[in-house]
N, C-alpha and C positions, 0 to 999 in steps of 0.2 A: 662668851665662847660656848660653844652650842655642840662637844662633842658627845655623843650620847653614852650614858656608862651603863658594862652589862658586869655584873658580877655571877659568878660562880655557873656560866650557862655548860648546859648538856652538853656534852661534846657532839651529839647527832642532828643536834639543834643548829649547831656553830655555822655551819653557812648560809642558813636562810637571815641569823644575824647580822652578817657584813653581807649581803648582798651588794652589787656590786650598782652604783647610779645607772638606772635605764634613760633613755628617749624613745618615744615613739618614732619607731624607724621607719612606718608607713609611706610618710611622706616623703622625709629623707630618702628611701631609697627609689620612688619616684623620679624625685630632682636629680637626681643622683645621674639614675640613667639617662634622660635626657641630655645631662650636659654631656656625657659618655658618647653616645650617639651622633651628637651633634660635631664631633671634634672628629671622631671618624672620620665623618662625611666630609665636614668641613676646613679640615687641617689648621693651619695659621691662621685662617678670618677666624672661626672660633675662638681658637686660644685667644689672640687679640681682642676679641669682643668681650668675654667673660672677663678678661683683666681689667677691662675698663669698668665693667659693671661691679664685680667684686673687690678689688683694689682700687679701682678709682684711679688706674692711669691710663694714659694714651698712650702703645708704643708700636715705634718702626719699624722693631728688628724685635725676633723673640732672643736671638744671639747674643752674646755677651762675649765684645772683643778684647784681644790681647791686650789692645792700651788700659781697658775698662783696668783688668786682674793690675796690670803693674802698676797703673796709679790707685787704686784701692790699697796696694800694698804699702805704700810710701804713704799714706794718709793713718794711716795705722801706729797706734802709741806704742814707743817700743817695749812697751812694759806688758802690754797684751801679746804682741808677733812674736817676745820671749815667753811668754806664757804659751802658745801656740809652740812653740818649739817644742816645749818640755813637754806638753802630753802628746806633742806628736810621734816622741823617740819613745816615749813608755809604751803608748798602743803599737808600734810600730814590733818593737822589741816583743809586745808578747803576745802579736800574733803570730808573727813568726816563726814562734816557736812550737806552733800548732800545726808545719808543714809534716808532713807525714811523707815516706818514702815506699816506693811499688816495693814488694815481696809475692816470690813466686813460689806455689808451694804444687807437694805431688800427691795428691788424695790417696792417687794409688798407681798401679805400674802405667808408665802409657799416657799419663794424664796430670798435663799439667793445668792450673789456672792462676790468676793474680788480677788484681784492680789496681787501675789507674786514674789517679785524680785529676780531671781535664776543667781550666778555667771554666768559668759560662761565658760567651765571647762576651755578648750585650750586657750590661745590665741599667738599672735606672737607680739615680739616689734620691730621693726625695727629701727636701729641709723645708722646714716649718721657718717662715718670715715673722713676721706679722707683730706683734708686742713686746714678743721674745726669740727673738730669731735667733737659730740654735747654730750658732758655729761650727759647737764642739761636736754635731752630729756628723757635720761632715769627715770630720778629723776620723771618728767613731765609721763610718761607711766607706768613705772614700782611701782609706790606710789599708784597709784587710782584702777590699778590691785591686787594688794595684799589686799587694805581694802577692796575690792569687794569680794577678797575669793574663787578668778581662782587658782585651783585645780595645773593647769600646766601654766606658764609662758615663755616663750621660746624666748630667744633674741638671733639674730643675727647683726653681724657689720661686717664689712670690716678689714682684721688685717692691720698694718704696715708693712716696707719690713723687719723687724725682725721676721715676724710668730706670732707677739703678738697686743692684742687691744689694745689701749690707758687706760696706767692706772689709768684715770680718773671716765672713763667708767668704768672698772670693779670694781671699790671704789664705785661708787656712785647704781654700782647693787649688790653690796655688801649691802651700806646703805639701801635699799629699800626693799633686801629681795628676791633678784633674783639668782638662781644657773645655771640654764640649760644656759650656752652661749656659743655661736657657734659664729666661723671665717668663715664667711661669708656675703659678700657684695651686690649691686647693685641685678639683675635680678634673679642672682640665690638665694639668700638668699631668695626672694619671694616665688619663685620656691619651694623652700627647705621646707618652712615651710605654702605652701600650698597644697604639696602634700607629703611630708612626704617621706626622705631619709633612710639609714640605721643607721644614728647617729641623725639627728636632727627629732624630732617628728616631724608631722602633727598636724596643728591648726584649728580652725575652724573662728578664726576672727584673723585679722594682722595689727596694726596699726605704724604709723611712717612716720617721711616726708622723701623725699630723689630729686633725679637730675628725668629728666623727661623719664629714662628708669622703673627708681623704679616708677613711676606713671602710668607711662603704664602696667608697669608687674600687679599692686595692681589691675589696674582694668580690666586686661584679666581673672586674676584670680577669683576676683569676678565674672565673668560669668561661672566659674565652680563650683560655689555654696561656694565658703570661703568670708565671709564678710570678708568688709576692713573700718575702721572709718572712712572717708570723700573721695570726688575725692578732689584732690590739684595738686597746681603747685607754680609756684615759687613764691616767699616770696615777701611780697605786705606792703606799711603804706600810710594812708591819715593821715596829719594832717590839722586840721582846728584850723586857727589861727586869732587872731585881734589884735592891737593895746595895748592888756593888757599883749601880750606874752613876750616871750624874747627869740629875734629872733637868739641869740647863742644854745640856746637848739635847737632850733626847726630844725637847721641847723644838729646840733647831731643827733638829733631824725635821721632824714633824710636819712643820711649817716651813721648812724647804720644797717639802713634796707638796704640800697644799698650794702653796703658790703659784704652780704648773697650772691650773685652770679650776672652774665651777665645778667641773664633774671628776677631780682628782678624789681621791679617795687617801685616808690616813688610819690605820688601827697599831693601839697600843695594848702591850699583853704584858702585864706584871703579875707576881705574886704577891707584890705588895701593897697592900693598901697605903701607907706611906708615900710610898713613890709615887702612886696613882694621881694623889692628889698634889704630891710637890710639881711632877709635869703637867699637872695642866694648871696648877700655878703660872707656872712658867709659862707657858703657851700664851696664855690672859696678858701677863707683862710683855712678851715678846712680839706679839700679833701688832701689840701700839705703833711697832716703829718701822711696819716693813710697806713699802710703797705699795703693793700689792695686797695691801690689809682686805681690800672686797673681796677680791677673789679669792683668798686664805678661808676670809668670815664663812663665804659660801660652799669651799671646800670641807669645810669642818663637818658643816652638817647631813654632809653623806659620812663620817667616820665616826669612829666606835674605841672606847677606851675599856679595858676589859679584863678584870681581876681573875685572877685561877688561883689552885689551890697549891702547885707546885711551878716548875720551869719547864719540868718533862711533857704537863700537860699545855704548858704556855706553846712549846714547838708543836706538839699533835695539833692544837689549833691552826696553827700557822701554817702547818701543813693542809689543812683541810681548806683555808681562803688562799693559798697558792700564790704567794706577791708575788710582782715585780720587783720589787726590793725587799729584802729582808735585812736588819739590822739586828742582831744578838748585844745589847748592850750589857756587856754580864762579863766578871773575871772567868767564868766555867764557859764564854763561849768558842774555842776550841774543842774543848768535849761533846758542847748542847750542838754543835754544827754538826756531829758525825749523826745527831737524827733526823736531820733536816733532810726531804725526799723531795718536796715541791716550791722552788723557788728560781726568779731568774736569776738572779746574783744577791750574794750575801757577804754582809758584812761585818766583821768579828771585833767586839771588843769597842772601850769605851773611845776610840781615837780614829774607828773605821768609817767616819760619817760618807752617806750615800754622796753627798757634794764629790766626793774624790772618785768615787765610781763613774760621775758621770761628766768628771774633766780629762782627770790627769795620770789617777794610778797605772791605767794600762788595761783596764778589764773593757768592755764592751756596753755602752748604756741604751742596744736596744733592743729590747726583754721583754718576754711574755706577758702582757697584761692580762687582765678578766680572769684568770684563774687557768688560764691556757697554757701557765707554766709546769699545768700536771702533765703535760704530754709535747712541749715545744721548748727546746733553746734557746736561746739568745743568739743574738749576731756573733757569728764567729768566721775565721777564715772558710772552713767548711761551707758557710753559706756561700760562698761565692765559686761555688767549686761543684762539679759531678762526678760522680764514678762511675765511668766504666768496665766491666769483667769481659776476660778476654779465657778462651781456653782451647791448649794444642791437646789433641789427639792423635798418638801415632795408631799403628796395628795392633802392636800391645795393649793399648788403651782398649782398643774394640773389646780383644779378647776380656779385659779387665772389667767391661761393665757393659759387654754387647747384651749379652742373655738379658739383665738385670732393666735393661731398654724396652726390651723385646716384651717382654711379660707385662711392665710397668704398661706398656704403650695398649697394647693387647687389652688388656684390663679397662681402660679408659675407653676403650673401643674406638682410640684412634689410628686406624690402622695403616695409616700414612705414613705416620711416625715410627710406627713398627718397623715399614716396608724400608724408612730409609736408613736405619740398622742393618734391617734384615741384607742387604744389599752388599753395605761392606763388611758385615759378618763373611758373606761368601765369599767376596774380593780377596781379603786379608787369607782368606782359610784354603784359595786357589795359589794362594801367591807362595805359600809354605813348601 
């Protein structure tokens, strides 16, 4: 096991430490916009071409029919469609409860304003296929779109080399309430439902994690005016751990996140030298038996295991590399949480493992990577939603903030703005 150990580093130091795995994006993003381009222009022949090329299948239809979703449904162990139940009423429930209600307020005489939350009509989901085709993502995108009340939903995925999605996936956007889905992977699927084919609509916002072509495609497109819910890259966990942990989870924890791909990243932060070494004991034993052991191996060695001199300074670290996950594996993590400033979701105590985070408990599993959790949320209802501010003006109002206009505008030397004060300042002041 090849995680590399830093003991006792500067704190000013600490993030050129865990830096985060690079690729040379030169090319990438090259390739990138070619195939971007190409789907443009080319709509469905594209998509269908790139699918054969990159996926390796032929298909007739990018569509995905009703029969497809119900028989997927009924192929499905009932042990999993029950399992799909349950995290679907937990995310369901708690996003929910994140709707928020218009209030109208009066700054001052005369003037009223209020915001209101209006769905985004379009949006696009995007699910990772491919080795591990993420079900639970849809559950996670497709639940908080729908109680938001997006008009159009539009999911695209990568098929298998049979022409069909995993029936996972079309069970669990079945459960959530999703119809429009399209066979369609990687750059072009971006492509597809950011610019809009002869079968898959055009979105105006696209969310979804994917490998680092889908990251690059999300944010070329964003410079052609279609939001995308966060910049991300590959799948990241700090745990901060002390002496009250139990260093076989934490080991789990660890190598649950590793296993996500080559360029996942994993950092451990204890005060204990003890611990340090019992988790990566553990790690060594537990790597032996997970199907995924390569890409784990390979995961390791972009991560960092990392002694400090207290817990207080274990979270300042933790704040400074900004996870996607954060796990406080500690009896004191209720208190060490309230220092926590940079992270996309965190996990408290020795029973919180990131696994639940990103099935069933109800929180959202898609979070800030690369350290962009200093200034970005996570998926939440909000993201599927815009405000708009609306504001009445009576005469009163003029009188209450005409002058205050006038000056303001005056000042700026835009005197347009002035004039159109200045206007119903006299209106209001003839009407008396």
């Amino acid at each position: 096991m090849n995680m590399e150990i830093i003991r006792h580093p500067n704190v000013s130091d600490f993030e050129q430490f865990v830096s985060r795995p690079k690729l040379d994006a030169r090319q990438l993003q090259a390739t990138v916009a070619a195939i971007l381009e190409d789907v443009r222009l080319h709509g469905d022949e594209a998509v269908m071409a790139y699918e054969k090329k990159f996926d390796h299948v032929v298909l007739s239809s990018l569509a995905v029919t009703e029969a497809e979703i119900d028989q997927s449904v009924c192929q499905l162990p009932e042990d999993l469609l029950n399992a799909l139940k349950l995290a679907h009423h937990n995310i369901r429930t708690f996003h929910t409860s994140q709707q928020q209600a218009s209030h109208t307020l009066q700054p001052c005489a005369g003037v009223e304003c209020w915001r209101k939350a209006i769905p985004i009509e379009r949006v696009g989901l995007y699910i990772p296929g491919g080795t591990a085709p993420l079900f639970s993502t849809v559950l996670m995108l497709a639940t908080p779109a729908v109680i938001a009340g997006c008009k159009e939903i539009v999911l695209c995925s990568p098929p298998e080399k049979d022409g069909r999605l995993h029936p996972a996936i079309l069970a669990a956007a079945k459960l959530a309430g999703v119809r429009k889905i399209y066979k369609a992977g990687g750059v072009q699927a971006i492509a597809a439902m950011a610019y809009g084919t002869e079968t898959i609509p055009k979105t105006y916002k696209i969310f979804g994690p994917g490998n680092q072509y889908v990251t690059a495609a999300k944010r070329q497109v964003s410079i052609d005016g279609v939001a995308i819910d966060m910049p991300a890259g590959p799948s990241e966990l700090c745990v901060v751990a002390d002496n009250t942990c139990v260093p076989s989870f934490v080991a789990a924890d660890l190598l649950s996140q590793a296993e996500h791909g080559k360029d996942s990243q994993v950092v451990l932060i204890t005060d204990s030298e003890s611990i340090l070494n019992s988790v990566l004991a553990e790690v060594d034993e537990q790597i032996k038996a997970l199907p995924r052991q390569e890409i784990a191996i390979q995961a390791l060695q972009n991560s960092k295991a990392v002694l400090t001199t207290d817990l207080h300074e274990a979270i300042r670290l933790s704040n400074i590399y900004a996870p996607e996950h954060l796990i406080i594996a500690s009896e004191k993590a209720r208190e060490l949480a309230e220092e926590v400033v940079n992270a996309g979701s965190v996990f408290l105590g020795n029973y919180a493992c990131e696994s639940a985070g990103d099935y069933a408990s109800g929180t959202n599993h898609t979070l800030p990577t690369n350290g962009n959790a200093r200034a970005y949320s996570g998926v939440s209802l909000d993201s599927f939603m815009k405000n708009i501010t609306f504001q009445h003006i009576t005469p009163e109002g003029i009188r209450s903030i005409g002058k205050a206009v006038e000056i303001m505008a005056e000042n700026e030397q835009l005197h347009a703005h002035k004039n159109a004060m200045t206007l119903r300042i006299a209106a209001q002041s003839e009407a008396l």
